[in-house]
C-alpha positions in Angstrom: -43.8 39.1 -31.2 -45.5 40.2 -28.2 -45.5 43.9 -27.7 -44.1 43.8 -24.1 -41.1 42.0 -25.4 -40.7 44.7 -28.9 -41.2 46.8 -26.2 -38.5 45.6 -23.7 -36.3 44.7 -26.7 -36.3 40.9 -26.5 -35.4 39.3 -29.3 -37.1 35.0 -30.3 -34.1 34.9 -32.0 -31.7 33.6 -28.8 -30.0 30.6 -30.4 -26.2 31.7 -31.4 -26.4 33.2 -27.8 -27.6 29.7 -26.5 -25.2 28.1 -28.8 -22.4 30.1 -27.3 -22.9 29.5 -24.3 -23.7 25.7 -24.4 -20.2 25.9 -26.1 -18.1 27.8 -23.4 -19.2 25.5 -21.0 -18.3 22.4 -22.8 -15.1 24.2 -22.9 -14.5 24.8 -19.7 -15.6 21.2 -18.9 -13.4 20.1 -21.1 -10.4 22.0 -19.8 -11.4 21.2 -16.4 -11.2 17.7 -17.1 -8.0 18.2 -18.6 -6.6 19.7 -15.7 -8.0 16.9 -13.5 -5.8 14.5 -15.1 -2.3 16.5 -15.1 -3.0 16.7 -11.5 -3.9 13.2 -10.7 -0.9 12.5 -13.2 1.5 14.6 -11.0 0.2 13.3 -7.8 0.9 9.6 -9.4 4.3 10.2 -9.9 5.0 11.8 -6.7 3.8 8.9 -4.5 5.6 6.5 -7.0 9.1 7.9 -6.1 8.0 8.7 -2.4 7.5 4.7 -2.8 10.7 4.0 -4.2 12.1 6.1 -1.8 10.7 4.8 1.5 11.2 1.0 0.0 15.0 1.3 -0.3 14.8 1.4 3.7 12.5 -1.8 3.9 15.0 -3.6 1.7 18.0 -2.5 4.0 16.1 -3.5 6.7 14.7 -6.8 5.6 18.3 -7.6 4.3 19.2 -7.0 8.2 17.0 -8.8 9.4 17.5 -11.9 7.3 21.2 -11.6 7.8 20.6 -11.7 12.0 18.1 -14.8 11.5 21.0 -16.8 9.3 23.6 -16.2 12.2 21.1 -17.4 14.8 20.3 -20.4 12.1 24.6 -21.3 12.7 24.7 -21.0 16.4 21.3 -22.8 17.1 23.0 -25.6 14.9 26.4 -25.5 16.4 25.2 -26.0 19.7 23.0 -28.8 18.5 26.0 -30.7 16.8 27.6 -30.0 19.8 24.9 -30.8 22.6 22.8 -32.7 21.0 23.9 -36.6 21.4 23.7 -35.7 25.1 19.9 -34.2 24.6 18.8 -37.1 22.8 20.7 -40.0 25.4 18.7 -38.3 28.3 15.7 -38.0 26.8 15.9 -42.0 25.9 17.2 -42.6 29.4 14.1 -41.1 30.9 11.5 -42.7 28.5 13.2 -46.0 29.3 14.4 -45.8 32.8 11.1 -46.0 34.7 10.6 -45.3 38.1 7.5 -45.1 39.7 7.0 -42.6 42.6 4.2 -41.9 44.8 2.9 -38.7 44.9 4.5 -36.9 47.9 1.7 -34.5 50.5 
């Protein structure tokens, strides 16, 4: 040893120290990790029952809206059976009927 180190009281001998300390911060890395995942755990389950939650409303509203589009289905095809031999007779009238016009100024 040096005698500015006898003198200071430094000691070569540093390695438990080193070894302690090497081994409280793989500790704390370790529980930090630990604590990483009950969080990201926590924060899983509490957007999957917001989810759940918020998708009862779409499924209300979906069933809604597919219920509204089946009624309009039945009255678009009532007035079809209803109207639409008339439709179909006029259209055939005017592709066969021709009459030729001249354009009016």
């Amino acid at each position: 040893m040096h005698k500015l180190e006898v003198c200071l009281g430094y000691h070569t001998d540093c390695g438990p120290a080193r070894e302690y300390r090497t081994k409280r911060v793989k500790d704390a890395r370790s529980e930090a990790q630990k604590e990483i995942e009950e969080y990201r755990k926590q924060k899983e389950e509490e957007f999957k029952r917001f989810e759940k939650e918020h998708s009862r409303g779409n499924k209300k509203a979906e069933d809604d809206a597919n219920q509204a589009t089946e009624e309009k289905l039945k009255e678009i095809k009532q007035i079809g059976g209803e109207k639409g031999g008339k439709v179909v007779d006029d259209l055939l009238n005017a592709v066969t009927s021709v009459e030729p016009k001249p354009p009016s100024k």
